[in-house]
C-alpha positions in Angstrom: 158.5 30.5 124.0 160.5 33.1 122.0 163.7 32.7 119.5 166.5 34.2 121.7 169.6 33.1 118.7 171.3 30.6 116.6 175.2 29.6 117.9 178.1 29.1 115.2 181.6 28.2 116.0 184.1 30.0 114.5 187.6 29.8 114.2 188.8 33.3 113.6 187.1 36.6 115.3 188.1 38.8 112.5 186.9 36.7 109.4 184.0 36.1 111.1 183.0 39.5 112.0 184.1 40.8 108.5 181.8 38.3 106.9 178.7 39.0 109.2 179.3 42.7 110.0 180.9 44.1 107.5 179.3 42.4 104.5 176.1 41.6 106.2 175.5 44.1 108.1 174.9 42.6 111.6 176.3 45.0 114.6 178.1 43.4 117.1 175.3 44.1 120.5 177.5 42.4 123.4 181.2 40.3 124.1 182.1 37.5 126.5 185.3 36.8 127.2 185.8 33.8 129.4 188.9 32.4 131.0 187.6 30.1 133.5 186.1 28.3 130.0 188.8 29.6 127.7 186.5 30.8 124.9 184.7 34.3 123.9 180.8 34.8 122.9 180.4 37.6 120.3 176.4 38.4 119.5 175.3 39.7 116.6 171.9 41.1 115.6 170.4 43.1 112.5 169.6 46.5 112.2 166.0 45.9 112.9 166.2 43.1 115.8 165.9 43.5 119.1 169.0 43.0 121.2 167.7 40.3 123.0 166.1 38.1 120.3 166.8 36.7 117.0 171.0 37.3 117.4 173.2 35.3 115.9 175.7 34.0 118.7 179.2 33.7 117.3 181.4 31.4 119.7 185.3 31.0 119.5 186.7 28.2 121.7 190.3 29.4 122.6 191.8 26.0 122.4 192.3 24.8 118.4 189.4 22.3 117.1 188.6 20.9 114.3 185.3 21.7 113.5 184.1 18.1 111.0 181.0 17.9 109.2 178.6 20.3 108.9 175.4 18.6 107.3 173.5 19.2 110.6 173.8 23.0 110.3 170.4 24.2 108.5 171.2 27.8 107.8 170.3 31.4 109.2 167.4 33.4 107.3 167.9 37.3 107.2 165.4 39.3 105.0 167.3 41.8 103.0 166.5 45.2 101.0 168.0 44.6 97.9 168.7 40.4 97.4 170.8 41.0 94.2 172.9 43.9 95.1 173.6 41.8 99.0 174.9 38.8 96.7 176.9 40.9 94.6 178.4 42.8 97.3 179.1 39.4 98.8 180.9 37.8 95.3 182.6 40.7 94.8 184.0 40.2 98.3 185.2 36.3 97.7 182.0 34.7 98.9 180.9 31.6 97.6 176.7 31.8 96.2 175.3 28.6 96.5 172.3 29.1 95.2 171.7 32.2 93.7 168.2 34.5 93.6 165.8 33.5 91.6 162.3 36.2 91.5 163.8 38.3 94.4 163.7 35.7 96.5 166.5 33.5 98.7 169.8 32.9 98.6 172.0 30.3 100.1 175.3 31.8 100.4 178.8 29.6 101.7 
């Protein structure tokens, strides 16, 4: 058995990938629009994952939803270089720290 990737809903393509890519740092490694199911597969992974394991799956169903709850979501764990500098980089870009650093190690960002 192996970790292939963890599956979020999302509700907007470019918040998402702004949030993950662009402030994260995950690349975008492969797209899958599908009509017959009206929805799209977007897979992320970082810099030093392989493209076939460990990718975050991000999945937009094409018909509105109202995504309730939440509670049974755990989180996703990425190691970082710099812990402080990511979360700074992430509240000076609007993002909610949930719990911040403490000894250079995990954070649980919103």
């Amino acid at each position: 058995m192996k970790y292939l990737h963890t599956m979020v809903r999302i509700k907007n393509i470019d918040e998402s990938l702004n949030f993950y890519c662009n402030l994260l740092g995950l690349k975008e490694v492969k797209r899958i629009d599908n009509d017959k199911g009206r929805f799209t597969l977007i897979f992320l992974a970082a810099e030093n994952s392989l493209q076939d394991t460990g990718l975050l799956e991000l999945t937009l169903n094409w018909d509105p939803e109202e995504y309730t709850g939440g509670r049974n979501f755990g989180h996703l764990a990425y190691r970082v270089k710099n812990i402080y500098e990511t979360c700074e980089n992430l509240m000076k870009n609007g993002v909610i720290i949930n719990r911040p650093p403490r000894d250079g190690h995990m954070a649980f960002v919103k």
